[in-house]
C-alpha positions as YAML, in Angstrom:
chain: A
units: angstrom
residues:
- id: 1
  name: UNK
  ca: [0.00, 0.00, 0.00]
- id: 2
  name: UNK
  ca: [1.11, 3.06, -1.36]
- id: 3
  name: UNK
  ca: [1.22, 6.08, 1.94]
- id: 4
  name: UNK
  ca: [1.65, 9.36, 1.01]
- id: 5
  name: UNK
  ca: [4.61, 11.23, 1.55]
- id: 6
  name: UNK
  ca: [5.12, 12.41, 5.12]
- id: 7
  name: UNK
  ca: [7.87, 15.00, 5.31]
- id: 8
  name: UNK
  ca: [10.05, 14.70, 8.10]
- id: 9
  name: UNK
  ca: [12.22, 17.24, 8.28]
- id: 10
  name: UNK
  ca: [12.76, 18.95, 5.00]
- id: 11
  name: UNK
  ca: [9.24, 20.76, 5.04]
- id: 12
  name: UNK
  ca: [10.10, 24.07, 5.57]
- id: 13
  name: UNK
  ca: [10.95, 25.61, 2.92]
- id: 14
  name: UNK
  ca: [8.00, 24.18, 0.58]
- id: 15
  name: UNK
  ca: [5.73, 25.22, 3.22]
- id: 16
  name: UNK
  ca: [7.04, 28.99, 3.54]
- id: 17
  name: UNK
  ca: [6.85, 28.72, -0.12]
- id: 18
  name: UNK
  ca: [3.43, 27.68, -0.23]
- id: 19
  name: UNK
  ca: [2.51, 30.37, 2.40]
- id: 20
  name: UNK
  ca: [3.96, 33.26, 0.10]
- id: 21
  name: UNK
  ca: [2.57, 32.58, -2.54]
- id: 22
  name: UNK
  ca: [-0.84, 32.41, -1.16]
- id: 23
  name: UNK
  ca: [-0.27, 35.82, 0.38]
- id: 24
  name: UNK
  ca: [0.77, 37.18, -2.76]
- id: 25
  name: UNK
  ca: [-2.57, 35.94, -4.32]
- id: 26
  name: UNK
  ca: [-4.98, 36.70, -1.91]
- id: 27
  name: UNK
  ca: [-3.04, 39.63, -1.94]
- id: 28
  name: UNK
  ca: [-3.36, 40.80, -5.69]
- id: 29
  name: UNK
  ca: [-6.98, 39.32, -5.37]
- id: 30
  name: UNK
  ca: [-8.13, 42.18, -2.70]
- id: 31
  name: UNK
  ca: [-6.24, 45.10, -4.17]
- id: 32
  name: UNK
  ca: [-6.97, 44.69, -7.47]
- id: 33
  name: UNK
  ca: [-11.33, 44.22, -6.45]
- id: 34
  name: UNK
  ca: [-10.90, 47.19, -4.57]
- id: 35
  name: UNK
  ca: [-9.11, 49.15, -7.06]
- id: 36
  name: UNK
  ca: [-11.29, 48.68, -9.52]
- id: 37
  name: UNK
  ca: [-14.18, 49.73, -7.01]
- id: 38
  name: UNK
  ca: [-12.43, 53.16, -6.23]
- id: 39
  name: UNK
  ca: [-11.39, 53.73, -10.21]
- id: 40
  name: UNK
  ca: [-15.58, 53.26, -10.24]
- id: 41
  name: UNK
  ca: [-16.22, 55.66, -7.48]
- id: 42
  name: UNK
  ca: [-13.99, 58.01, -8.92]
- id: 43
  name: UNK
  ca: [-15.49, 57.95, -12.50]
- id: 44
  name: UNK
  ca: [-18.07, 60.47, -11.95]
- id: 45
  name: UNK
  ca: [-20.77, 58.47, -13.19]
- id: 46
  name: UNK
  ca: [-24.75, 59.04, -12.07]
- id: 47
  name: UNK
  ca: [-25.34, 57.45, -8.64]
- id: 48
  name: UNK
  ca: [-27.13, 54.68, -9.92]
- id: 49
  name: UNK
  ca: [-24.92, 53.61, -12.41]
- id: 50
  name: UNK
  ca: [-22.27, 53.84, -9.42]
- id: 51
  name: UNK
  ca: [-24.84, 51.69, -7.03]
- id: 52
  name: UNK
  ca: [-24.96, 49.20, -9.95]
- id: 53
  name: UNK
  ca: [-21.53, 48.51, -10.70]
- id: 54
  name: UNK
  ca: [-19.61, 48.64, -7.24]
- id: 55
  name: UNK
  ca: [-21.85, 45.34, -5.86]
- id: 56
  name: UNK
  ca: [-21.19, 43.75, -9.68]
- id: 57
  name: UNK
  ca: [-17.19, 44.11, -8.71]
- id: 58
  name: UNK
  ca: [-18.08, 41.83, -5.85]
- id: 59
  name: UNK
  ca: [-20.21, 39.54, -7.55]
- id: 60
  name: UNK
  ca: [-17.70, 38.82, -10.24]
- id: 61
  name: UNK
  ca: [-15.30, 38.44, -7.62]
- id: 62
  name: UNK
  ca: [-17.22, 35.83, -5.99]
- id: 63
  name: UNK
  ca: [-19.22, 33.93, -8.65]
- id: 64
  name: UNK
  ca: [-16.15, 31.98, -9.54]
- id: 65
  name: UNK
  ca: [-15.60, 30.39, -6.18]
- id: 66
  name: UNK
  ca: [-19.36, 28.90, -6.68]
- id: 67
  name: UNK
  ca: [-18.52, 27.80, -10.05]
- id: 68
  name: UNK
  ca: [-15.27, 26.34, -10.19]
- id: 69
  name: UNK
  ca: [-13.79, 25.42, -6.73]
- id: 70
  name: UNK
  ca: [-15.30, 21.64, -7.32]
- id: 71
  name: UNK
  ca: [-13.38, 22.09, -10.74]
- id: 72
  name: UNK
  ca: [-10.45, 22.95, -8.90]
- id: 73
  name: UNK
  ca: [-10.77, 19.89, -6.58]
- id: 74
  name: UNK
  ca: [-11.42, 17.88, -9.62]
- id: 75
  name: UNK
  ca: [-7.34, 19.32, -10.80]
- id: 76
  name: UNK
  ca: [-6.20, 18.62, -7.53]
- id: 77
  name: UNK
  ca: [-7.41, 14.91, -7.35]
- id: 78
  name: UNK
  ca: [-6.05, 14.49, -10.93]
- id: 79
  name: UNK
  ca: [-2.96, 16.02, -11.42]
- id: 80
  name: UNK
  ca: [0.29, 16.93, -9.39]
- id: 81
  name: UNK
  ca: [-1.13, 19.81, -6.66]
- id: 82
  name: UNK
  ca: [2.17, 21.41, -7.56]
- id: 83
  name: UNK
  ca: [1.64, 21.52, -11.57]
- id: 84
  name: UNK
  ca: [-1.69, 23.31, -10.38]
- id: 85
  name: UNK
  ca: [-0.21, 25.38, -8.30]
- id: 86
  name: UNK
  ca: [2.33, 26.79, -11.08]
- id: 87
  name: UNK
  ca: [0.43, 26.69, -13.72]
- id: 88
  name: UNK
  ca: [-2.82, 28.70, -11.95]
- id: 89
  name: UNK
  ca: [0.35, 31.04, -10.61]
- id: 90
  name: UNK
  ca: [1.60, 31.56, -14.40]
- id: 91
  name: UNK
  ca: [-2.12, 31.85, -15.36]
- id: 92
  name: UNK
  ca: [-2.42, 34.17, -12.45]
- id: 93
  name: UNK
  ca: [0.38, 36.00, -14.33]
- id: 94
  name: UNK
  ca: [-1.14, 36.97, -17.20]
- id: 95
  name: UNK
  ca: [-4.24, 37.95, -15.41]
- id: 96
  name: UNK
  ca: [-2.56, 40.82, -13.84]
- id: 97
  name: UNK
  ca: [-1.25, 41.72, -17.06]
- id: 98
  name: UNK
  ca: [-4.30, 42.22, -18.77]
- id: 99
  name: UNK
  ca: [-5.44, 43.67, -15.33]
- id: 100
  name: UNK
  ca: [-2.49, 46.42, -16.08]
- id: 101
  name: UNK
  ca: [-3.49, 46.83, -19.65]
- id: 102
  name: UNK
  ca: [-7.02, 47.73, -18.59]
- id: 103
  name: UNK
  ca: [-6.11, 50.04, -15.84]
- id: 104
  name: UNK
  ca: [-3.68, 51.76, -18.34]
- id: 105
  name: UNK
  ca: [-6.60, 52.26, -21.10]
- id: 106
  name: UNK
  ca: [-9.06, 53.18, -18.35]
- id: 107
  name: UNK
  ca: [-10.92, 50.41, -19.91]
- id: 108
  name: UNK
  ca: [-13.59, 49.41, -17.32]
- id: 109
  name: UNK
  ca: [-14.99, 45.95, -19.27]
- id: 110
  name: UNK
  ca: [-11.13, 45.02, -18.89]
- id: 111
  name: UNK
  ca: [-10.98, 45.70, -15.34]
- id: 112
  name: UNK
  ca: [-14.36, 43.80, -14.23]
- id: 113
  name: UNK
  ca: [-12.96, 40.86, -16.13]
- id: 114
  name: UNK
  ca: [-9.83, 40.84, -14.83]
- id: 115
  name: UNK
  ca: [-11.67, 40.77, -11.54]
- id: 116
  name: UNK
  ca: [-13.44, 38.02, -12.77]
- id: 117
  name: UNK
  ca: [-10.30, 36.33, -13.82]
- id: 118
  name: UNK
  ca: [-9.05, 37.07, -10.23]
- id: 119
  name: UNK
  ca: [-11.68, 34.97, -8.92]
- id: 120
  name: UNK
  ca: [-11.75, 32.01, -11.19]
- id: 121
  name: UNK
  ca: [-7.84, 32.11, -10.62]
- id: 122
  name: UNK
  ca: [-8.24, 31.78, -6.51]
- id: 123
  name: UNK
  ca: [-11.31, 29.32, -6.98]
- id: 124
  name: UNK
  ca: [-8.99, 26.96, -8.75]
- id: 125
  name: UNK
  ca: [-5.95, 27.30, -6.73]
- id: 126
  name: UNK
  ca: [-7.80, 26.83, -3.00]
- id: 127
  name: UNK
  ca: [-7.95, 23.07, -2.97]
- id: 128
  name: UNK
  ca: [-4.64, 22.55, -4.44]
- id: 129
  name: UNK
  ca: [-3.57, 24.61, -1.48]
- id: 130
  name: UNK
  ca: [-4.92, 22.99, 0.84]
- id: 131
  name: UNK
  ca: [-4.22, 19.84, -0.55]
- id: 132
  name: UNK
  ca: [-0.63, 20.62, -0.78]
- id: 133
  name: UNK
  ca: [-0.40, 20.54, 2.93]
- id: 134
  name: UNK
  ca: [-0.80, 17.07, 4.09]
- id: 135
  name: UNK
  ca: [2.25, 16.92, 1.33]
- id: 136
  name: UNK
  ca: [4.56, 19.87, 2.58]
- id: 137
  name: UNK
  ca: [3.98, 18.97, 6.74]
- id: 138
  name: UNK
  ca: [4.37, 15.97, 8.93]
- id: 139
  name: UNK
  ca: [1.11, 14.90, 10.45]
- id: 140
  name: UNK
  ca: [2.04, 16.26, 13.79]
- id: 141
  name: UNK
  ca: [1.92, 20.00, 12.03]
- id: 142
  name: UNK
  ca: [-1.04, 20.21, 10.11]
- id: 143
  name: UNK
  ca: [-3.08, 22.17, 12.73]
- id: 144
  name: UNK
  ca: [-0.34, 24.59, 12.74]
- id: 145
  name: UNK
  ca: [0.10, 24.66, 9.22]
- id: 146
  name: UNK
  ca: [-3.82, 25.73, 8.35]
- id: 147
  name: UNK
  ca: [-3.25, 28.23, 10.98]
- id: 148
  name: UNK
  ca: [-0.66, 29.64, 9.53]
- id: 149
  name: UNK
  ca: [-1.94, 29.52, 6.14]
- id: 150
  name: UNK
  ca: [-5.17, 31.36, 6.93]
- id: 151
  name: UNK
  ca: [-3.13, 34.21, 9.72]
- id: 152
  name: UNK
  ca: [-0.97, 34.98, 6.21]
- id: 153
  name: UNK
  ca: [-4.41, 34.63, 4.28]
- id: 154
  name: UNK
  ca: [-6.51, 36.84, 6.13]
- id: 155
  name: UNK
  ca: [-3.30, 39.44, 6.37]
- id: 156
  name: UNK
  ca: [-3.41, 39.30, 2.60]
- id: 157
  name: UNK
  ca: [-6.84, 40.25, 2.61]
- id: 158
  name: UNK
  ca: [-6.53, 43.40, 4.97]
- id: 159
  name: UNK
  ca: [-2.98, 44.94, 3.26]
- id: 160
  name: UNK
  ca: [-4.84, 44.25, -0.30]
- id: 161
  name: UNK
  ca: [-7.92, 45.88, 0.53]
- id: 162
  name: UNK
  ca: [-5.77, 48.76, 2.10]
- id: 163
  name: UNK
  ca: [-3.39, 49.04, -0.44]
- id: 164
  name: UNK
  ca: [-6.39, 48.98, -3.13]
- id: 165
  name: UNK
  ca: [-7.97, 51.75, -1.31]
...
């Protein structure tokens, strides 16, 4: 019987690795949504328009975490956690890229879908995260290890809404 692999001593650095770059994400995720929400606030548009399209930033934010985190688990059970991982991290990538190209052309259609993007992006990458730990930490550690991975998480969260603001 095949047991998976139960680090002993080595774990460090893929964990710290694995922590980073789920700061950086959730990071990009929150400043980004809440860019885009002040760019809209700032536009000078009619109130209503305004009322309309600040909850739609949120909504395309989170409509991708109800349709494709069982995708993502679907990835995760499939194929190497770690090939997710980069390959949702290079996608990730080119999201912010065409995030930057519609916050250059003040192109607003751009900027909800790179929102949108945002969300599919963290949607797909949870449950490889999460997955990844049983991997990265000795049994013993796991407790710790979510801990830590939702303190850097919610962290994320604050600074990115901050530093969108």
């Amino acid at each position: 019987m095949n047991l998976p692999h139960r680090p002993s001593s080595g774990w460090q650095r893929g964990f710290w690795s694995l922590i980073i770059v789920q700061f950086q994400g959730a990071f990009s995720d929150n400043a980004l949504k809440n860019l885009v929400v002040f760019l809209i606030l700032g536009l000078g548009l009619p109130q209503e328009k305004r009322d309309a399209l600040v909850p739609l930033v949120g909504a395309l934010f989170a409509a991708p975490f109800i349709l494709f985190s069982m995708f993502g688990g679907w990835l995760a059970d499939r194929l190497s956690k770690r090939s997710v991982t980069r390959a949702i991290k290079i996608f990730e990538l080119g999201i912010m890229l065409f995030a930057a190209a519609g916050l250059g052309f003040e192109n607003l259609p751009m900027q909800l879908s790179a929102v949108f993007l945002m969300g599919v992006h963290s949607a797909i990458f949870g449950p490889s995260k999460y997955g990844l730990l049983p991997e990265l930490l000795p049994v013993e550690k796991l407790s710790w290890g979510n801990g830590i991975l939702e303190l850097g998480t919610f962290t994320a969260i604050i600074l990115g809404t901050l530093a969108g603001a």
